[in-house]
C-alpha positions as CSV (number, residue, x, y, z in Angstrom):
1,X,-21.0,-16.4,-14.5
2,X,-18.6,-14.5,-17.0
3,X,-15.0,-14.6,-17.3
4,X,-15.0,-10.9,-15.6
5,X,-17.6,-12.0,-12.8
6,X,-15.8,-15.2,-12.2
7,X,-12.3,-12.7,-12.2
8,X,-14.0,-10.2,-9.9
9,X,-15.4,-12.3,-7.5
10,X,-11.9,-13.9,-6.8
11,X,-10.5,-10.5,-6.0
12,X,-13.8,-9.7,-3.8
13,X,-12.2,-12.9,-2.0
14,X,-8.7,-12.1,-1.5
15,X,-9.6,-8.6,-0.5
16,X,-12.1,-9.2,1.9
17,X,-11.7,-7.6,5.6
18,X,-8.5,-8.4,7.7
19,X,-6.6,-9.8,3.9
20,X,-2.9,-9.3,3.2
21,X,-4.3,-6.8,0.6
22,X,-7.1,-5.0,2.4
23,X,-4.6,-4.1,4.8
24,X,-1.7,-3.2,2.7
25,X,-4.5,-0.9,0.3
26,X,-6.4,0.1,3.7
27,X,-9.6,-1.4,2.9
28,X,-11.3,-4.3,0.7
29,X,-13.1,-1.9,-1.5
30,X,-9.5,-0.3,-2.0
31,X,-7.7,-3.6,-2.2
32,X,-10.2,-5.0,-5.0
33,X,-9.9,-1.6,-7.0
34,X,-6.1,-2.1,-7.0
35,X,-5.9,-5.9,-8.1
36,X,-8.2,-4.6,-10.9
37,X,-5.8,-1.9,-12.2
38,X,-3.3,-4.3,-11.7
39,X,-4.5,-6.7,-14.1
40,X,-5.5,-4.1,-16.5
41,X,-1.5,-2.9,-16.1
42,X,0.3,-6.3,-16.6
43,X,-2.2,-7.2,-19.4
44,X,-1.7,-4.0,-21.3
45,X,1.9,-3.6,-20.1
46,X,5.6,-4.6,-21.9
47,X,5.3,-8.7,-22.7
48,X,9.0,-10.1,-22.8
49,X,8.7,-13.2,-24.9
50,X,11.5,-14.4,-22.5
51,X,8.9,-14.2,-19.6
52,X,6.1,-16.0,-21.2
53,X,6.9,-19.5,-20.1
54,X,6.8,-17.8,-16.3
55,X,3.4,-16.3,-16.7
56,X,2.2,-19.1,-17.6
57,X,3.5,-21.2,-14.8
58,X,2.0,-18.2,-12.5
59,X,-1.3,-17.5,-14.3
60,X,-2.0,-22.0,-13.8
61,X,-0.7,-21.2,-10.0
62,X,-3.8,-18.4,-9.2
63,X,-5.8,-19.9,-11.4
64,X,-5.7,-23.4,-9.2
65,X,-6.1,-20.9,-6.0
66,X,-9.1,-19.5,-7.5
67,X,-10.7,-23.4,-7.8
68,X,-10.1,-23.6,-4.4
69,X,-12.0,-21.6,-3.4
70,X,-14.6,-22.9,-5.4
71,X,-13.9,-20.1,-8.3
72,X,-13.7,-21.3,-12.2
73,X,-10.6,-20.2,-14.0
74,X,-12.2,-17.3,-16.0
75,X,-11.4,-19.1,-19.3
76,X,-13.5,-20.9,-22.0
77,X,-10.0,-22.1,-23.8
78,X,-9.6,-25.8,-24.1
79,X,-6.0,-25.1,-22.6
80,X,-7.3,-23.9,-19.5
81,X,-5.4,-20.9,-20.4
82,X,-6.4,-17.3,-21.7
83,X,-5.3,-15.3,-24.3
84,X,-0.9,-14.6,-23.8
85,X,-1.7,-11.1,-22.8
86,X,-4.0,-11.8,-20.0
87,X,-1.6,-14.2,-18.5
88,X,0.8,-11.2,-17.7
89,X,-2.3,-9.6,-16.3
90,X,-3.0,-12.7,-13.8
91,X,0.8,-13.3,-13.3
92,X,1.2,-9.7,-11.8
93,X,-1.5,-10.5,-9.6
94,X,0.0,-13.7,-8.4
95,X,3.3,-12.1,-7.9
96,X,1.5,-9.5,-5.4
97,X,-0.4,-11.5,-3.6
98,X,2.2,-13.9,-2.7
99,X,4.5,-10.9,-2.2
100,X,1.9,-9.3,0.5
101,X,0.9,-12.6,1.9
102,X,4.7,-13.0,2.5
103,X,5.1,-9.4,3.7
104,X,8.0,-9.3,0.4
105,X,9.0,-6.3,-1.6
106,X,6.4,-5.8,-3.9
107,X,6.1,-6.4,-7.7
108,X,7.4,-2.9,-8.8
109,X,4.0,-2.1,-10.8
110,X,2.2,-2.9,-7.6
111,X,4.8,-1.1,-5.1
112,X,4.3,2.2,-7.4
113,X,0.3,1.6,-7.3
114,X,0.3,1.5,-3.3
115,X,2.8,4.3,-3.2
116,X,0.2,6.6,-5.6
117,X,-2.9,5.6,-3.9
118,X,-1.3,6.1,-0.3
119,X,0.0,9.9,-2.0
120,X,-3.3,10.4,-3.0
121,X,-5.6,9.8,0.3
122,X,-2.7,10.5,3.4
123,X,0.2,12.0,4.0
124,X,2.8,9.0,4.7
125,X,6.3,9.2,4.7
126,X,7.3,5.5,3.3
127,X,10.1,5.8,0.2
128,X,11.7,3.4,-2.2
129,X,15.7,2.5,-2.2
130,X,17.6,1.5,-5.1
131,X,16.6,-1.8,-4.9
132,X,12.8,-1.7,-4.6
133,X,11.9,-2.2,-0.9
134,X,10.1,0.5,1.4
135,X,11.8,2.5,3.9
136,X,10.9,4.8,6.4
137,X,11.8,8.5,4.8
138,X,11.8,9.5,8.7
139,X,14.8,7.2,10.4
140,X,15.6,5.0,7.0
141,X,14.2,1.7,8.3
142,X,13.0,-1.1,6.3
143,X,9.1,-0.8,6.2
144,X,6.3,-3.2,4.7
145,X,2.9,-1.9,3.9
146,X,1.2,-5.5,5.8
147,X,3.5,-5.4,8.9
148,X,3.9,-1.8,9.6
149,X,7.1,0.8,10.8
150,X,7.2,2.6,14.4
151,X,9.8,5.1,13.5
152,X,11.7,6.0,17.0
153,X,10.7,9.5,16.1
154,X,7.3,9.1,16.8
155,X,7.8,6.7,19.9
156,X,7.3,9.5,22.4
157,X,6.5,13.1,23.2
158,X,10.6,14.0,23.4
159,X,11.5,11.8,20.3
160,X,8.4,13.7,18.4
161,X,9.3,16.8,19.5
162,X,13.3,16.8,19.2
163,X,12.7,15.7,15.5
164,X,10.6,19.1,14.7
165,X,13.2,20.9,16.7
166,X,15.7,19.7,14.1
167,X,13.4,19.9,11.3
168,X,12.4,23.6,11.8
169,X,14.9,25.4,14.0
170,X,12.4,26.1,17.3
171,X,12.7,26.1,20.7
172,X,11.8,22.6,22.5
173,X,8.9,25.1,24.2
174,X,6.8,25.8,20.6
175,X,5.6,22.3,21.1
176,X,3.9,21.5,24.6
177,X,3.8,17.8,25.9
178,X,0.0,17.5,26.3
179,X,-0.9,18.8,22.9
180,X,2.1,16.3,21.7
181,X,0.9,13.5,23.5
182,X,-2.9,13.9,22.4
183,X,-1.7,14.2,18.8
184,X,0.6,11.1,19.2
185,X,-2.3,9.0,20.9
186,X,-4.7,9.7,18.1
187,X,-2.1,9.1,15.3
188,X,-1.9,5.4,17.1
189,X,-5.7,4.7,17.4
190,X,-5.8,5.8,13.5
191,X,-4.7,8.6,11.0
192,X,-5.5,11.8,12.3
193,X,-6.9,14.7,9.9
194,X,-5.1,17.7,9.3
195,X,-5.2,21.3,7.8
196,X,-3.1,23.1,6.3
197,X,-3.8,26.9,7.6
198,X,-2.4,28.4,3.9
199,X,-3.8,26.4,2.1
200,X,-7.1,24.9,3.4
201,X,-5.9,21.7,2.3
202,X,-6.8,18.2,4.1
203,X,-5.0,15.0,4.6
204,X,-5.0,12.0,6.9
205,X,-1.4,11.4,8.1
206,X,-0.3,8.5,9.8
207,X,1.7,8.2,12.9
208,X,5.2,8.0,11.3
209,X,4.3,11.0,9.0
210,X,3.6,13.4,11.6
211,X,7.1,14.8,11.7
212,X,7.0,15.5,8.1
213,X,3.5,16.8,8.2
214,X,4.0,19.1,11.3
215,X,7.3,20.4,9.4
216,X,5.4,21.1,6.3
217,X,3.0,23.3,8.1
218,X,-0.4,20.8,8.9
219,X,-1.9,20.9,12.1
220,X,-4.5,19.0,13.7
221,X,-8.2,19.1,12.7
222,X,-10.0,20.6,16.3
């Protein structure tokens, strides 16, 4: 097997159903895809000679994970090593699967990955602070992209519904309780589809966005 097979097959492995990473990149398909870029963005990314000595120690570290699992190092160096630039490649990935296997704030490459791929396929309403970790844009708690956020604004009919009141200025009576509660029970069995009636535009939005998607004008799919 190649040096790419032998480097794809380990991320086919640590991505595969019910991972840290399938669920933080909602599916192993998804998961896989973003270790690639990953790779491709710390091995093509800024190289601090002052960090060299540290990817090092981290691309030996995945690399003796990937043997465990039965996986050869994809390397033909007599080091056991690959070229300097690759190594920041592999050490990103070792960073971010120890950070989502830890539930830790991610690697910032990686964090700004999930947050682009989660903009691109639902609405979600997870932001960045100063320092790097994820917090809910709705109530400002810490969040994690592997253990999950119930914002109290979504915990109920009244909590759902007093945060559009604020949000938009309506009477409590624009939103009824059944068609709050059916929206809010979907929204926990999965992301629900949505429409925007201006636009025509579609998005899945989870159950902590629905607040900021019902304020931006969405409604549900029928």
């Amino acid at each position: 097997m190649s040096c790419d097979g032998n480097r794809d097959a380990y991320f086919a492995a640590v991505s595969s159903g019910g991972s840290a990473a399938a669920q933080a990149f909602g599916a192993p398909e998804a998961a896989r895809q973003a270790l690639e870029d990953l790779y491709a963005i710390g091995r093509n990314g800024p190289k601090p000679p002052a960090e060299a000595r540290l990817a090092e120690a981290q691309t030996r570290l995945l690399f003796s994970q990937m043997q465990r699992r039965s996986i050869t190092p994809p390397t033909h160096s007599a080091s056991g090593l690959p070229k300097p630039d690759a190594q920041f490649g592999y050490a990103l990935i070792q960073r971010t699967l120890t950070a989502l296997e830890r539930a830790e704030p991610l690697p910032h490459q990686a964090r700004d990955l999930f947050l682009a791929r989660q903009r691109e396929r639902q609405i979600i309403n997870l932001r960045t602070d100063v320092r790097g970790r994820l917090r809910c844009g709705g109530c400002g708690q810490y969040a994690s992209p592997i253990c999950g956020h119930c914002c109290p604004r979504t915990a109920s009919v009244d909590a759902l519904r007093r945060s559009l009141v604020r949000r938009l200025g309506v009477p409590p009576s624009a939103y009824p309780d059944d068609q709050l509660a059916a929206l809010l029970d979907a929204a926990r069995a999965s992301d629900v589809t949505m429409r925007h009636p201006a636009t025509g535009e579609v998005v899945m939005v989870s159950l902590d966005a629905l607040p900021l998607a019902l304020g931006s004008g969405f409604v549900p799919e029928q």
